[in-house]
N, C-alpha and C positions, 0 to 999 in steps of 0.2 A: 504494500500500500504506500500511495505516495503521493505527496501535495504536489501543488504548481510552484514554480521557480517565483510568482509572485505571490504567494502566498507564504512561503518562505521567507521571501525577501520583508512581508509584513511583519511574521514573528519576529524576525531578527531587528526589525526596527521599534517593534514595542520590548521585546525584549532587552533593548538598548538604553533606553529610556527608561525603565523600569529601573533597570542596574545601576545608569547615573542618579536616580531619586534616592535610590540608595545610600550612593556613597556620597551625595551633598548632603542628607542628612545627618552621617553619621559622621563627615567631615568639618559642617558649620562651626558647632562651637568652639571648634579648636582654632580653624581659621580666622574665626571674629575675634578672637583673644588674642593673636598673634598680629592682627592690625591692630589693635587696642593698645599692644606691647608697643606698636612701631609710632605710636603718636607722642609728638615730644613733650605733651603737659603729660604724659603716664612715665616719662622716667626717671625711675629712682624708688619707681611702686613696684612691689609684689605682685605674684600673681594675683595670689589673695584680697590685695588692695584692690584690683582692677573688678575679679570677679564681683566682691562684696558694692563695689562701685557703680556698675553695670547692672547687676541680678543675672541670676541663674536663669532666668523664664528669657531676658533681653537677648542674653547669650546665645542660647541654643534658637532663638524664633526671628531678632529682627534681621529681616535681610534674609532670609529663607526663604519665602518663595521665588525671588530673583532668582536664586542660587540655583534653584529645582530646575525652575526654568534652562538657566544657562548649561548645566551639565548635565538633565538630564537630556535636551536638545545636542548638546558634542556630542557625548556616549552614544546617545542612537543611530547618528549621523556616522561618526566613525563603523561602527557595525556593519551600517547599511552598505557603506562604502565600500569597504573591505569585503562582504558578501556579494555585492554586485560584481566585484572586479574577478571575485572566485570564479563565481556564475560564468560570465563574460569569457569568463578562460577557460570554460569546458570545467570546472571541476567541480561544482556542485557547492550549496551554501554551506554553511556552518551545521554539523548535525541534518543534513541535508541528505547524504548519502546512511544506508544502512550496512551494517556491519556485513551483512549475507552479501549485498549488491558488490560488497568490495573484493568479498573473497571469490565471488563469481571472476571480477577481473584481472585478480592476479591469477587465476586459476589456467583461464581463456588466454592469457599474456604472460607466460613463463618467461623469468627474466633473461635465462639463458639457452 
C-alpha cells in the first residue's frame, strides 16, 4: 500500500511544522533569557535576578507565538524541500519507501 508522492510530500510538510512547534516551545525560555542576559541594563544580574525580574509565565509565553510561527514555518519548509529534491531524484520521500519495496531492489539489482 502506498500514498501519492503528494500526499507524502503533505505529511512531510505538516510533519515539519509540527517538529518546529516543538522545538520553539521547548527552546523559548531559554532563548528569551539569553537576550535578557544580552541587554546592557541586565548586566551585572543573575540569572535569578533577570528570571524573578521578568516572571516565569513572561518567560516561557511573551514572544511565543512569533516564534511558532517562524520555526515552525523553517522546519516544515526545510523538510518539504529536502523531500521534494529526494522525490525529484527518483528516490522516494522520507519514510516514503517501504522496507519490503527496498529489499525487492537490491534483490532485482545485485551489486555485483
Amino acid at each position: 500500500e502506498s500514498y501519492s508522492k503528494t500526499t507524502q510530500l503533505e505529511v512531510t510538510l505538516s510533519s515539519g511544522f509540527l517538529a518546529g512547534v516543538i522545538c520553539a516551545i521547548v527552546s523559548h525560555p531559554a532563548d528569551t533569557l539569553i537576550s535578557q542576559l544580552a541587554k546592557t541594563s541586565n548586566q551585572g544580574k543573575t540569572l535569578f535576578d533577570i528570571i524573578k525580574e521578568v516572571g516565569v509565565k513572561n518567560l516561557m509565553t511573551r514572544g511565543l507565538g512569533t516564534r511558532i510561527l517562524m520555526i515552525g514555518t523553517l522546519a516544515s519548509l526545510q523538510w518539504w524541500i529536502y523531500d521534494s529534491f529526494k522525490s525529484w531524484m527518483g528516490f522516494g520521500t522520507t519514510g516514503g519507501a517501504s522496507l519490503y519495496s527496498l529489499v525487492n531492489v537490491v534483490e532485482e539489482h545485485p551489486s555485483s
